[in-house]
C-alpha positions in Angstrom: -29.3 -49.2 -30.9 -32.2 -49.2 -27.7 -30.7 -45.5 -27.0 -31.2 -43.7 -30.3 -35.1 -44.4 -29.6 -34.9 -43.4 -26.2 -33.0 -40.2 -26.5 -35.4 -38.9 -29.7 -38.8 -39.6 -27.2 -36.7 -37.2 -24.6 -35.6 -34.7 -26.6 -39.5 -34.3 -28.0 -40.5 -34.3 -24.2 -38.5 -31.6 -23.0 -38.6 -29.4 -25.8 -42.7 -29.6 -25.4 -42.6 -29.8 -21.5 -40.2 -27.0 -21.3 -41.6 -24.2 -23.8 -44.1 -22.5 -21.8 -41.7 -21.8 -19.6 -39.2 -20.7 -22.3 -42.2 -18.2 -22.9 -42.1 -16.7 -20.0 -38.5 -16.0 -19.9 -39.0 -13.6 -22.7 -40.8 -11.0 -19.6 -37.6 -10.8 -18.2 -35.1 -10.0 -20.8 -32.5 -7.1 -19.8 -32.9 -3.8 -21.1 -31.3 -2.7 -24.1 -28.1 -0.9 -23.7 -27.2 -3.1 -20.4 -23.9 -3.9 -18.9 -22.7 -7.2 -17.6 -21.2 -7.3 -14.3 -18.6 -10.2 -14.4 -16.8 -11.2 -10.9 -13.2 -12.4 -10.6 -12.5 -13.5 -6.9 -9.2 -15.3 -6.7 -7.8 -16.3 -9.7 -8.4 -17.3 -13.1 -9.1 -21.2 -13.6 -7.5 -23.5 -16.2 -9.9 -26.5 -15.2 -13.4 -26.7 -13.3 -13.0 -27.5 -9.8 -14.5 -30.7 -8.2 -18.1 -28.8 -7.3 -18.4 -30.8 -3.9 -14.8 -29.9 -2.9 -15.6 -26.3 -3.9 -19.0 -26.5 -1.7 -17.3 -27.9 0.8 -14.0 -24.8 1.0 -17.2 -22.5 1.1 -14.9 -20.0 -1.7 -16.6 -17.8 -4.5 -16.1 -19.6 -7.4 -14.4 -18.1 -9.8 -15.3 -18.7 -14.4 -12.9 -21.2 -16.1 -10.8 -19.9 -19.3 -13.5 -22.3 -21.5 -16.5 -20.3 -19.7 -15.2 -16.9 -20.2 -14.7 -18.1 -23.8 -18.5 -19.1 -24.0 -19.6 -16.5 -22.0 -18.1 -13.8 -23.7 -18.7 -15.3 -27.4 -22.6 -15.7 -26.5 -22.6 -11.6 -25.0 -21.2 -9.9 -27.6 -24.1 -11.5 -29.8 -26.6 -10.2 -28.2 -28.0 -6.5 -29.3 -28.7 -6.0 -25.4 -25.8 -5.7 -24.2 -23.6 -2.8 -24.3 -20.6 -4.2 -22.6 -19.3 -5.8 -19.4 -17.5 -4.3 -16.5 -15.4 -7.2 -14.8 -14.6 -6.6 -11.4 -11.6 -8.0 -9.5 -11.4 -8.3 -6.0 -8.4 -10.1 -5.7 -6.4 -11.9 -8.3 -3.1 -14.6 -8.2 -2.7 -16.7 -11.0 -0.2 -17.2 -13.8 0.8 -14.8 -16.6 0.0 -17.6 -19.9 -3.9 -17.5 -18.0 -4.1 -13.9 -17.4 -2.7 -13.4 -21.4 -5.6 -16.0 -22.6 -8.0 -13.6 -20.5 -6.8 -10.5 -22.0 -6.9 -12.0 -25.4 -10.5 -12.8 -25.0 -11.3 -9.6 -23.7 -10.0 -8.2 -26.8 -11.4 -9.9 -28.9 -14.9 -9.0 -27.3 -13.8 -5.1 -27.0 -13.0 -5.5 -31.0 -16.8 -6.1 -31.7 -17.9 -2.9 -31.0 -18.4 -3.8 -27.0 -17.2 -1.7 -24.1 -14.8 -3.7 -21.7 -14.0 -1.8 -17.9 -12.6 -3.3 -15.5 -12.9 -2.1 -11.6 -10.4 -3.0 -9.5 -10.4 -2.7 -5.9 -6.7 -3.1 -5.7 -4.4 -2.3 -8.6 -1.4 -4.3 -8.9 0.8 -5.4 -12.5 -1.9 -8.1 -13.2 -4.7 -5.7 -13.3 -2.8 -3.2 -14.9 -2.1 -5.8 -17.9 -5.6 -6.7 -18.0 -6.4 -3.3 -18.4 -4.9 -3.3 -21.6 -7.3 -4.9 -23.4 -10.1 -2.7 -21.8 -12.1 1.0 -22.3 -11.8 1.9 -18.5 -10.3 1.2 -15.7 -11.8 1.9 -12.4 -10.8 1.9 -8.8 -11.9 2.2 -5.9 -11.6 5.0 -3.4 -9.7 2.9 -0.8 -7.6 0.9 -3.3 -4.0 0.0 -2.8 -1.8 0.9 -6.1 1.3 -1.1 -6.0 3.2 -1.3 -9.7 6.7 -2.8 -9.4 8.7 -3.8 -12.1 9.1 -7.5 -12.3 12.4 -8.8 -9.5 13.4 -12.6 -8.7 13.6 -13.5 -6.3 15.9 -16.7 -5.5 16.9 -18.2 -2.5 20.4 -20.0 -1.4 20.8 -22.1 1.5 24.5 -23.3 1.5 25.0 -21.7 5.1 22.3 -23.0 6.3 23.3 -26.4 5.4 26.3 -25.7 6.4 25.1 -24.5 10.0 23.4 -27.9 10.4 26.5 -30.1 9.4 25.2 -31.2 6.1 27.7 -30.7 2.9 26.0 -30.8 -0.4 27.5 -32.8 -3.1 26.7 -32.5 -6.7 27.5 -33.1 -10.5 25.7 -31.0 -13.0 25.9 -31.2 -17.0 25.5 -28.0 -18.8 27.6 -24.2 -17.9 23.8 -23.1 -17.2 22.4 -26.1 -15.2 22.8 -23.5 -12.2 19.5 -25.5 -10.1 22.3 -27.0 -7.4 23.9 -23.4 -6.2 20.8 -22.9 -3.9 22.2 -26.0 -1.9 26.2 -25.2 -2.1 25.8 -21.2 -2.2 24.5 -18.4 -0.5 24.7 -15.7 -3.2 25.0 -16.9 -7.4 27.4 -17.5 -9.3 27.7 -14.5 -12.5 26.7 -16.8 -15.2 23.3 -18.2 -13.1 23.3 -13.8 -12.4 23.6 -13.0 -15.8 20.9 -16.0 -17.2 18.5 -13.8 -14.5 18.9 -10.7 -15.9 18.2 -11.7 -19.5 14.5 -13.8 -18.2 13.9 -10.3 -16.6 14.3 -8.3 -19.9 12.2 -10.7 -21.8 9.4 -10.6 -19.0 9.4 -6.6 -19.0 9.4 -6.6 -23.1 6.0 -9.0 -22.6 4.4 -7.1 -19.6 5.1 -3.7 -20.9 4.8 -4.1 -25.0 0.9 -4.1 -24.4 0.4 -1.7 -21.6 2.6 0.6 -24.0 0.0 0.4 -26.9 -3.1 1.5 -24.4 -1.5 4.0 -23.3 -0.1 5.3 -26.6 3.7 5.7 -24.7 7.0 4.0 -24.6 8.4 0.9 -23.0 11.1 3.2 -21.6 8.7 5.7 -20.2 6.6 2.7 -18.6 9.7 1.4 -16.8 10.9 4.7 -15.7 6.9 5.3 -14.0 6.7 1.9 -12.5 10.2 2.0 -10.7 8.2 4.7 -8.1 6.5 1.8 -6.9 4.1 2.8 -4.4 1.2 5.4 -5.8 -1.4 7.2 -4.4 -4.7 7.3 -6.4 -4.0 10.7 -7.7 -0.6 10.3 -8.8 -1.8 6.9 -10.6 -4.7 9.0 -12.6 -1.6 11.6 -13.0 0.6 9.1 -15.0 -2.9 7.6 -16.7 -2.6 4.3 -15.1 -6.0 4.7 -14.2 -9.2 6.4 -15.9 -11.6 7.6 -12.5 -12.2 6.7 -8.9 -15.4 5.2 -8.0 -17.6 3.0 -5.4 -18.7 -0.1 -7.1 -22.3 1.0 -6.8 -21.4 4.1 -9.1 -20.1 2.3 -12.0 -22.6 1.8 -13.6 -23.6 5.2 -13.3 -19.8 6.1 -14.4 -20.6 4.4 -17.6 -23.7 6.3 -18.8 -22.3 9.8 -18.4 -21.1 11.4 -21.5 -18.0 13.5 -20.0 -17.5 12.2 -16.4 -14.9 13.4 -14.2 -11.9 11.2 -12.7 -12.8 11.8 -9.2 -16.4 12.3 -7.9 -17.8 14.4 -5.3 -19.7 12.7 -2.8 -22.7 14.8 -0.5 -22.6 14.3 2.9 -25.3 14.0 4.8 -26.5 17.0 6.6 -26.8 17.5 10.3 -29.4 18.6 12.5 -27.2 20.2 14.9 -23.2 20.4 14.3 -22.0 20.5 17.7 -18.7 22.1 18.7 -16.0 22.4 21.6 -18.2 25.3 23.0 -21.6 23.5 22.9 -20.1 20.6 24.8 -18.7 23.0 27.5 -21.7 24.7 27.7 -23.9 21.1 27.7 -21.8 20.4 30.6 -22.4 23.4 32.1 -25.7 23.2 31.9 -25.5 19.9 33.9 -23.7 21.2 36.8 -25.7 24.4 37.0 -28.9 21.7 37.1 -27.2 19.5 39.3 -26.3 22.7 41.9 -30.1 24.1 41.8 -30.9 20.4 43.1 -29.4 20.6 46.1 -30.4 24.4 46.7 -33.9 23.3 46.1 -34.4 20.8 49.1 -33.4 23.8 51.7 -35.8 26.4 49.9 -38.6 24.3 49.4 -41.4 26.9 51.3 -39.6 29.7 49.2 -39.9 27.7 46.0 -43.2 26.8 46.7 -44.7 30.7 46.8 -42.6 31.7 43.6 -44.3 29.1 41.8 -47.7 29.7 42.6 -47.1 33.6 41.7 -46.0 32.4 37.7 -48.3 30.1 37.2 -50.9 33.4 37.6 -48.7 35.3 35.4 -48.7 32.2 32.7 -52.5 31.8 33.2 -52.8 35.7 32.1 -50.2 35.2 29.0 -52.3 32.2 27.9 -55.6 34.1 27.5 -54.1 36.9 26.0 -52.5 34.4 23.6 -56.0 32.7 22.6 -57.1 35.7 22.1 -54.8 36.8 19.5 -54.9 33.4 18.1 -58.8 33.8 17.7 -58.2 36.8 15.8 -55.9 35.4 13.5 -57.8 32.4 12.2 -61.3 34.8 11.5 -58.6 37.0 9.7 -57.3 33.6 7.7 -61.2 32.1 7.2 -62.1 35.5 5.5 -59.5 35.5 3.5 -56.2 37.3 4.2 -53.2 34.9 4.0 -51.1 35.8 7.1 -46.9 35.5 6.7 -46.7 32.6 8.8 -49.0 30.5 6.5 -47.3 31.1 3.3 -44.1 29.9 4.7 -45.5 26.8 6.1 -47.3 26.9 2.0 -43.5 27.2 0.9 -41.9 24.8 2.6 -44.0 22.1 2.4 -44.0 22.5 -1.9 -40.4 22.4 -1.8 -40.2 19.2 0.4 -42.8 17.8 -2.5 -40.1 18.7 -5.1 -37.4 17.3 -3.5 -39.0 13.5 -2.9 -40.4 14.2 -6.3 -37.0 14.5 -7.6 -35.3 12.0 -5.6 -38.1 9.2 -6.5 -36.9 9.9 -10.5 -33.7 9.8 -9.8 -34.1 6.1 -8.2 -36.1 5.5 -11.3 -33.6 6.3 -13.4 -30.4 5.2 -11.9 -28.6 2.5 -13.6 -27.7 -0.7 -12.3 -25.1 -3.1 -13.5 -26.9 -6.6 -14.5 -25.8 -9.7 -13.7 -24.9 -13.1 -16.4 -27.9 -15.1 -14.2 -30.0 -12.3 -15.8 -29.1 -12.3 -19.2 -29.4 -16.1 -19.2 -32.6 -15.7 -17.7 -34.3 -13.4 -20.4 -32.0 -15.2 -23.3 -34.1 -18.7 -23.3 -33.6 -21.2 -26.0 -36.5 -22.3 -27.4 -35.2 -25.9 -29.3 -32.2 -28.3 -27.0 -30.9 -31.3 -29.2 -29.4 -34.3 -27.1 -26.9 -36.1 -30.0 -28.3 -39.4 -31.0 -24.1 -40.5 -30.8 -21.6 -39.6 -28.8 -19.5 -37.2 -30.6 -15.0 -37.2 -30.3 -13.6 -36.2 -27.7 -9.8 -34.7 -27.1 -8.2 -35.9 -24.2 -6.1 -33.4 -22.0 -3.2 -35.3 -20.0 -2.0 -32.8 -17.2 1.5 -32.7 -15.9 1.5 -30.5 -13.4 4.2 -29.7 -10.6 7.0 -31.7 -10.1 7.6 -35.1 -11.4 8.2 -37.5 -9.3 8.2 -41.8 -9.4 6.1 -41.8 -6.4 3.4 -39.8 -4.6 5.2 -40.9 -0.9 4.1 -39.5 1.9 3.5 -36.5 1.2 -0.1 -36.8 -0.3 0.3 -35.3 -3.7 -2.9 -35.5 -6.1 -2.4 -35.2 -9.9 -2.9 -31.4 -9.6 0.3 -31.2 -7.6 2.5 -33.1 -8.2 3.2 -35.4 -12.1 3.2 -38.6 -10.3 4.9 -41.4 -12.8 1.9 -43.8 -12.2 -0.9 -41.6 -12.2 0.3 -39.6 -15.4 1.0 -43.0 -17.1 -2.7 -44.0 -16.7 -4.3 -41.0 -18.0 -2.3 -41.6 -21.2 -3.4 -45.1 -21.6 -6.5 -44.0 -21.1 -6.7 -41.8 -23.6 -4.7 -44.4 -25.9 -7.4 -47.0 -25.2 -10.6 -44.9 -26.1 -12.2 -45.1 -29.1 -13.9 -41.8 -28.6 -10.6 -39.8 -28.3 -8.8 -38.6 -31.5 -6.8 -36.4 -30.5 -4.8 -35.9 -27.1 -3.5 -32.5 -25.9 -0.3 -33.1 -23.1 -1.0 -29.8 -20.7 2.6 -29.3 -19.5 3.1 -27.0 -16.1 6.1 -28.3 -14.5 10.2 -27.2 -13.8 11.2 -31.3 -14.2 11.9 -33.8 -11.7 13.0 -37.0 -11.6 14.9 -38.3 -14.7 13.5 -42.0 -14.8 9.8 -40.8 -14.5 10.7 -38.1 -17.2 12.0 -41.0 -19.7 9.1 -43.0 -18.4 6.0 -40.6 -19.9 8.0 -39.1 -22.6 8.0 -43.1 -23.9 4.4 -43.3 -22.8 3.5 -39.8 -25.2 5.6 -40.9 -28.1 3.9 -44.5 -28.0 0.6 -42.6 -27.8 1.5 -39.8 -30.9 2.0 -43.4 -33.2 -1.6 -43.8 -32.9 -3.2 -40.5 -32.5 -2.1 -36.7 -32.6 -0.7 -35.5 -29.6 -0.4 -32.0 -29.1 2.2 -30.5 -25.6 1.2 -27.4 -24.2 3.4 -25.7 -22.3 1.5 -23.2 -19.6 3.7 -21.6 -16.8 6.6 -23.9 -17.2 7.9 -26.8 -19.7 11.7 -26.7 -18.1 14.4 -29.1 -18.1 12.1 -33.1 -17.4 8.9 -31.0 -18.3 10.5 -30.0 -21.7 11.5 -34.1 -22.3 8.4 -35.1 -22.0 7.1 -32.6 -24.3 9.7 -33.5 -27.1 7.4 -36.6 -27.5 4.8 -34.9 -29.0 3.7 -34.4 -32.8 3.9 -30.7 -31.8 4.7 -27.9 -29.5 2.9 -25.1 -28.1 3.8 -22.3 -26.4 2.6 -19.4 -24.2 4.8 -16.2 -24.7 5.1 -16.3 -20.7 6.3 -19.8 -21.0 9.9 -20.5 -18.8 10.8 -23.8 -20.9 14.3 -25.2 -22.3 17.3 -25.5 -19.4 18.1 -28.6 -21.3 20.6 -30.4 -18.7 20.5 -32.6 -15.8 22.0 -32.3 -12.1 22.1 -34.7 -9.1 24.4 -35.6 -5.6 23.1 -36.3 -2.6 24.1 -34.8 0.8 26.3 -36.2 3.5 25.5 -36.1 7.0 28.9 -36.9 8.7 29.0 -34.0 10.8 25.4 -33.8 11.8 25.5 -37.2 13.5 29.2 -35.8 15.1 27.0 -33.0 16.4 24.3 -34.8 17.9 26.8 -37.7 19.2 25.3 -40.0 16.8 27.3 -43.1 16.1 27.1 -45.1 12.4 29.1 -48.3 11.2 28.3 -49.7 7.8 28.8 -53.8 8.2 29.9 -56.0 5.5 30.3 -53.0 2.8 30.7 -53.4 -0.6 33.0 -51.5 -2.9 29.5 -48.9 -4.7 27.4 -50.4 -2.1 27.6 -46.9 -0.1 27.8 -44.1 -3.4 24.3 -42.7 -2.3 24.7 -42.8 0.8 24.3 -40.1 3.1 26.5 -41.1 5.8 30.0 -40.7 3.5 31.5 -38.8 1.3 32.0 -40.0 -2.1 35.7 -41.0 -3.4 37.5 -40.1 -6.6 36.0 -43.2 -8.4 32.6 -43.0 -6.9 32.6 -39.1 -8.3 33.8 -40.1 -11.8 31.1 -42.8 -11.9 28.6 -40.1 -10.9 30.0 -37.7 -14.1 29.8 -40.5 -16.3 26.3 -41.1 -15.6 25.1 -37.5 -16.0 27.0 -37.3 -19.3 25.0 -40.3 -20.2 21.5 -39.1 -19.7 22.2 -35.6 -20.8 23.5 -37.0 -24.5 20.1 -39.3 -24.3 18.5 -35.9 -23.4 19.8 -34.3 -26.2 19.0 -37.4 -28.4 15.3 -37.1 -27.6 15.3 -33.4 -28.4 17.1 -33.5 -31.6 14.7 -36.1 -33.2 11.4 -34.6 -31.8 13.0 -30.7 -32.8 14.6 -32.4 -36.3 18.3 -31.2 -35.5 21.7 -32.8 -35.2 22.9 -33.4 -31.5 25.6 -30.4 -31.8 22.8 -28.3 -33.0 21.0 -29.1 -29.5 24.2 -29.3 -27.8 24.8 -25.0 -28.4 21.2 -24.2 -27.2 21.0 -26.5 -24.9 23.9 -26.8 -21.7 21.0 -25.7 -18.6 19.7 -22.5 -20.9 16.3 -21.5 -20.5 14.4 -19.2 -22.4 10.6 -17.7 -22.6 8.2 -18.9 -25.3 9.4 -16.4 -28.1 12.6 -16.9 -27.6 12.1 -20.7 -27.7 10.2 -20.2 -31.0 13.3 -18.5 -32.8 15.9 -21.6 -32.1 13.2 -24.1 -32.9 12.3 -25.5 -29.5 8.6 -25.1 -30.4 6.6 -24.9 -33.5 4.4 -22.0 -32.4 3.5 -19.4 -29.5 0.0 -19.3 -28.9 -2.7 -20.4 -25.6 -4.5 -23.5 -24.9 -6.8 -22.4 -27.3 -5.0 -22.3 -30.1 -3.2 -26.4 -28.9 -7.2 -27.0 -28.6 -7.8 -25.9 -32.5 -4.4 -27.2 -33.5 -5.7 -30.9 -32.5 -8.9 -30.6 -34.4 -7.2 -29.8 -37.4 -4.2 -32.7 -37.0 -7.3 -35.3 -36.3 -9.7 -33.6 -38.9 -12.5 -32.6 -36.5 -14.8 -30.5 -38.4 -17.3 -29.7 -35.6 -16.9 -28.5 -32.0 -15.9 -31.5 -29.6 -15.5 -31.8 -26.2 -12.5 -31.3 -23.8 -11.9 -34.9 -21.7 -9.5 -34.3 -18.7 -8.1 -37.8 -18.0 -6.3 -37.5 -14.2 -5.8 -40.7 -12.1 -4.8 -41.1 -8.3 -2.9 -44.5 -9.4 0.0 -45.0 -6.8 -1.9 -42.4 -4.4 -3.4 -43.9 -1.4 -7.0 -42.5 0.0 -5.1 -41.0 3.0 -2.4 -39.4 1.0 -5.1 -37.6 -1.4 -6.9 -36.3 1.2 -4.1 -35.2 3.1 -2.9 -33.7 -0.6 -6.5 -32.0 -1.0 -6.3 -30.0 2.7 -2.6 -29.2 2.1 -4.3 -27.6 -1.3 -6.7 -25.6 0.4 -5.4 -24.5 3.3 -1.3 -23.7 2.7 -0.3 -20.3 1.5 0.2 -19.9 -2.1 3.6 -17.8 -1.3 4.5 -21.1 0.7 4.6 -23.1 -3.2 8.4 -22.6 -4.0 9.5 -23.6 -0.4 7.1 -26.8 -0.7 9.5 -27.7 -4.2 12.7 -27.2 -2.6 11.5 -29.5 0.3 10.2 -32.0 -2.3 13.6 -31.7 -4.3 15.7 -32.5 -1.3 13.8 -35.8 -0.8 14.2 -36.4 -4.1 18.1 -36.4 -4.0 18.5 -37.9 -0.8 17.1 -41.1 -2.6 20.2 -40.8 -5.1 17.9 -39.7 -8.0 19.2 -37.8 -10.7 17.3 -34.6 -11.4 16.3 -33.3 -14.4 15.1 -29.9 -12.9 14.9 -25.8 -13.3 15.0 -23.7 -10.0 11.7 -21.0 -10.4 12.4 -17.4 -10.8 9.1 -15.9 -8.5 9.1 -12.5 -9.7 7.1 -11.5 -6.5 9.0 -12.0 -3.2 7.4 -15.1 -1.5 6.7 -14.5 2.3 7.5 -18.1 3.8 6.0 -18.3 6.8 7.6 -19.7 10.6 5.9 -22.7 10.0 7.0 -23.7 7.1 10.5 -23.0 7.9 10.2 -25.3 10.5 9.9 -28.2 7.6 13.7 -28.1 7.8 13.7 -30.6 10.4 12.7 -33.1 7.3 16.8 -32.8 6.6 17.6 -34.7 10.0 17.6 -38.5 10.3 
């Protein structure tokens, strides 16, 4: 009860203490009719980054999703402002963020606002962006590269092979196709075919919208983009683009009634344009000089008496020129304007004009204004600190792949869906008395089985007390679809790879690798089983048909889970199910989730199921439980340093360690629709694969 008195006395302090200063915001407002220039640097974030870490990396930081939202919500508002022009330097995130970003920038285009975007390279993500947008700019040294969406998968059964090792593995489900990369070097038809139908539903989604803008067909899309490569005037041909301009002229771009797709730029003009004849001559000149030297130290006398003769001669000129100048300026004084003087009187008006005009065209040239000025001219006279602390909805993030144990690869939450750490976050959501509502943020292919079972217990315990919400972002497949069957409901994106509903596992044996390197191995005092993980011998009939049995056990407890949380018989999971993965509106029409929508809506859907009237705030709960200070450190440099085309090799490396612990898997291989450029180095991680 102390604090309600305390935080009343502040809130009368600072409103008083800080309203002349409010005041004088108000001289700085932005003109009417101004244009908000919004940066995107990198990529689009889901969370905000730790501000010390971000200090510390020295990037631009790039807006969040919640402060577009704000931001966005708060400009179109505001009779100032005329629209924004967001301008992308370079841009690699996932489709469900770059969807919520288009969505908001439609919904601020749809209030009468003027969205452009400027791009100084266009690729597909811009050009979707540009769908919910007036214009869209280039620049003049931009790189347009459209391609229609490819996956890219890789197989490394000969290179296994090369090294001695044989894969060995059981999966459950005709579509469960996640263990060819390790016994294959090319896929089977089935895991072909299951490829090619992801890619149709990925072009339907990138193309239905792009379509629309540009009043054509999906068909006629596809048949521009398979070109590939542009240059800027073939894009403008096909009306991927709307004009060409330097940043600096956007703004003028914008305030020009009918302006042209390409502008012409003055060059600055020379003095003097020198050619191939005056540099011959320049040189000639210098020889000539150079020649008349070396004459002139053996005629020196000569010289001598030549020169005193024409300086009489100039001494004569010179009077005579006085003279007539003399004459000319009593001619001038008395009136007469002489031909020389009215050009001088010409020039020298026209030079007036010209500055004259230049200084109003400086005046009026328009300029792009940034959010720090709007928000600096926009001040708010009256800030109200709550006398309580209002609910909170807590987001759980699973993110990357799930594992039981960090180990020593130094995985933070944000990596990797460490058993431990993700168990904690959930009981601390469970345990506070502020959260009502908990939203599971799913971004993961699976992982291991036993962690998988592990938080999908720990989400249904938690959806007893409170409502619990799963989003599903990038991907929800196979253990990151188990989990989310333990939520109340299911959300989501349209971009959303979720469902391969199956389980695989093996392990790899090693025999011939230790043959190569003349590496001897006796196991002492064995027991029959003792040895069915191991990766020094190959598994026998019995051992295999204990291995099947085991799968077929967790897959039917894997379809068990399913069919309570979806409200469907076990057969009825059973035909979807078998390894089959699908994108979110496909999900949607076999019941797999109750809605496609963004974060947003999961945010919204919570405050209804836990009857929050008012506007509440977001509570990210992560924990570093099982992660040692080394290992999250060495998890944060590997975060900010590795390539982002590296990611997919990282997973298969983390997915072999996984199975050469015996774990069952519970796991969908990626499809990168962009080809990922491994680097050397990273190859080089193979060596992890020898003892």
């Amino acid at each position: 009860m102390l604090r309600i008195p305390f935080i009343l006395l502040w809130n009368l302090l600072k409103n008083i203490l800080y309203f002349p200063l409010r005041l004088i915001q108000l001289f700085f407002r932005i003109p009417k009719e101004s244009t908000i220039h919004i940066e995107i640097h990198k990529t689009i974030l889901r969370w905000e980054q730790n501000s010390f870490l971000q200090w510390w990396s020295n990037a631009p930081e790039d807006l969040t999703l919640g402060e577009w939202k704000t931001h966005l919500e708060t400009l179109a508002t505001s009779d100032r402002v005329e629209g924004i022009v967001c301008e992308i330097h370079e841009l690699s995130t996932g489709w469900p963020q770059v969807e919520e970003l288009r969505g908001l920038l439609q919904t601020f285009r749809d209030q009468n606002k003027r969205v452009t975007i400027y791009a100084h390279n266009l690729g597909p993500i811009e050009c979707y962006l540009s769908s919910a947008a007036d214009d869209l700019l280039v620049s003049p040294a931009a790189n347009v590269h459209l391609t229609t969406p490819t996956a890219n998968v890789m197989f490394f059964g000969e290179t296994l092979e090369m090294f001695g090792v044989k894969p060995h593995f059981y999966a459950v489900g005709e579509h469960k196709t996640a263990p060819e990369m390790f016994t294959r070097s090319f896929p089977t038809p089935t895991n072909r075919e299951d490829i090619k139908r992801t890619l149709r539903e990925y072009r339907a989604n990138f193309f239905k919208h792009i379509a629309a803008r540009k009043d054509t067909t999906q068909e006629a899309l596809e048949e521009i983009f398979e070109q590939g490569i542009f240059t800027i005037e073939e894009a403008h041909e096909h009306g991927l683009i709307d004009a060409v301009r330097y940043m600096d002229r956007v703004a003028a771009y914008l305030k020009e009634k009918a302006p042209s797709a390409f502008e012409t730029l003055e060059m600055p003009q020379l003095e003097h344009t020198y050619t191939a004849l005056d540099r011959t001559n320049e040189s000639h000149t210098e020889l000539t000089d150079s020649k008349e030297t070396k004459e002139s130290e053996s005629d020196a006398p000569k010289k001598e008496t030549e020169s005193e003769a024409t300086s009489e001669e100039s001494e004569n000129e010179t009077a005579s020129e006085e003279s007539e100048n003399e004459t000319t300026s009593e001619a001038s004084e008395s009136g007469a304007p002489t031909e020389e003087k009215e050009a001088e009187t010409k020039s020298e008006e026209k030079e007036t004009e010209e500055k004259d005009e230049d200084d109003e065209d400086d005046e009026d040239e328009p300029e792009l204004a940034d959010l720090s000025d709007f928000y600096t001219g926009r001040p708010r006279f009256w800030t109200w600190t709550p006398l309580r602390k209002g609910p909170q909805i807590a987001v759980i993030p699973v993110e990357g792949i799930i594992k039981d144990e960090a180990g020593d690869n130094g995985f933070s939450q944000e990596e990797a869906a460490v058993k431990d750490a993700v168990l904690e976050s959930i009981e601390e959501a469970r345990n506070s008395r502020r959260v009502k509502a908990a939203i599971v943020y799913i971004d993961s292919r699976g992982g291991s089985a036993h962690a998988s079972e592990a938080i999908w217990y720990a989400v249904k315990q938690l959806s007893a007390e409170k409502p619990v919400i799963a989003y599903m972002e990038n991907y929800a497949a196979s253990g990151g679809y188990y989990i989310a069957a333990g939520a109340e409901t299911i959300i989501a994106s349209p971009w959303t790879i979720t469902g391969s509903i199956g389980v695989f596992g093996g392990k790899f044996v090693v025999q011939s690798l230790l043959h190569k390197l003349r590496i001897g191995h006796t196991a002492v005092d064995e027991s029959p089983g003792s040895l069915v993980f191991s990766p020094f011998k190959e598994p026998t009939a019995v051992e295999d048909a204990r291995i099947e049995s085991q799968m077929a056990l967790f897959y039917k407890r894997f379809l068990a889970r399913v069919a309570e949380s979806r409200d469907m018989s076990v057969d009825e999971v059973h035909a979807i199910a078998q390894g089959k993965v699908y994108f979110g509106q496909e999900a949607l029409s076999i019941n797999l989730v109750d809605s496609c929508g963004t974060f947003e809506s999961a945010y919204q859907k919570a405050r209804e199921l836990a009857n929050i009237k008012k506007k509440t705030e977001l509570r990210i709960c992560r924990s570093n439980k099982g992660l040692s200070r080394l290992s999250m450190l060495r998890g944060f440099q590997g975060h900010m340093t590795a390539p982002q085309t590296a990611q997919p090799f990282n997973e298969y490396m983390e997915l072999l360690q996984l199975l050469s612990r015996g774990q069952l898997i519970a796991w969908q291989d990626g499809l990168h629709f962009f080809p990922p450029q491994v680097p050397i180095h990273e190859i080089l991680k193979w060596k992890q694969l020898l003892p």
